[in-house]
N, C-alpha and C positions, 0 to 999 in steps of 0.2 A: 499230370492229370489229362485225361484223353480228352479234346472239345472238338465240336465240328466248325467253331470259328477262328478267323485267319488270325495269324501270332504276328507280334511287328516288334524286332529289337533296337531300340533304340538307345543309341550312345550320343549324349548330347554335352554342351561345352557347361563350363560352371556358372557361367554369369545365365546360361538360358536356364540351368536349373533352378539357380534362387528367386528368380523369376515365378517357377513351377511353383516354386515351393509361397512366396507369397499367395500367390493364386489358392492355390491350397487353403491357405489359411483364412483368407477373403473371403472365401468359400462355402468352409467347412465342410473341404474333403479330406478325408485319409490316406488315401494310394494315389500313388503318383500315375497308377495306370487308368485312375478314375477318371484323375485331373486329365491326362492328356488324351481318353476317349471325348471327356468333355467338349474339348479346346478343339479337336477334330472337326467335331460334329458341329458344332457353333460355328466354325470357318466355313466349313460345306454346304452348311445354312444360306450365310452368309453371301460365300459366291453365287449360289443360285438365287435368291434375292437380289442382289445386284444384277444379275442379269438379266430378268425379268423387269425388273426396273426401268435397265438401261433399254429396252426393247419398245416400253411401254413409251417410253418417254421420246423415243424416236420416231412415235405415230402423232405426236400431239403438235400444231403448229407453234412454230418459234411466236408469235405473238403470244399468242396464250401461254406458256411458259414463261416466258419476260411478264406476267402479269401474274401468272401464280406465283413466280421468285421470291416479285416485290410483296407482294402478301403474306410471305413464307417467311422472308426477312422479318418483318414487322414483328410477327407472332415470336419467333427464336428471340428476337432482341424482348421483346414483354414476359416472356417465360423465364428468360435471365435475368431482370432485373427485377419482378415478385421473387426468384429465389435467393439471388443475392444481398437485396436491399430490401428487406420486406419493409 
């Protein structure tokens, strides 16, 4: 079937399929070419977010960093333990 976007064949090992194949079902996707459009696109997300991030946070002074951490901690550690220990 003729398309005007790019084709990618991918030959991958068995333990990254079962993988796939969880994710799939985690999911509730069907094609395995769904799942790994998905999986693409969520990483590529991902890297540019991070990088923007990392860019962002290169501007901000180390004090003030050491102070939003310790604030950052506080709240991680309250959000895990309302979920774990309600």
């Amino acid at each position: 079937m003729p398309t005007t976007n790019k084709r990618i064949n991918l030959t991958i090992p068995e333990n990254i399929y079962e993988r796939l194949e969880n994710y799939k079902q985690k999911n509730g996707i069907t094609s395995d070419a769904s799942a790994c459009l998905q999986l693409i696109v969520r990483q590529l997300d991902a890297i540019e977010n991070s990088e923007k991030l990392l860019k962002m946070v290169s501007s901000i002074p180390m004090e003030e960093l050491q102070r939003i951490s310790g604030e950052g901690f506080s709240l991680i550690k309250d959000l895990g333990e309302k979920k774990f220990n309600p």
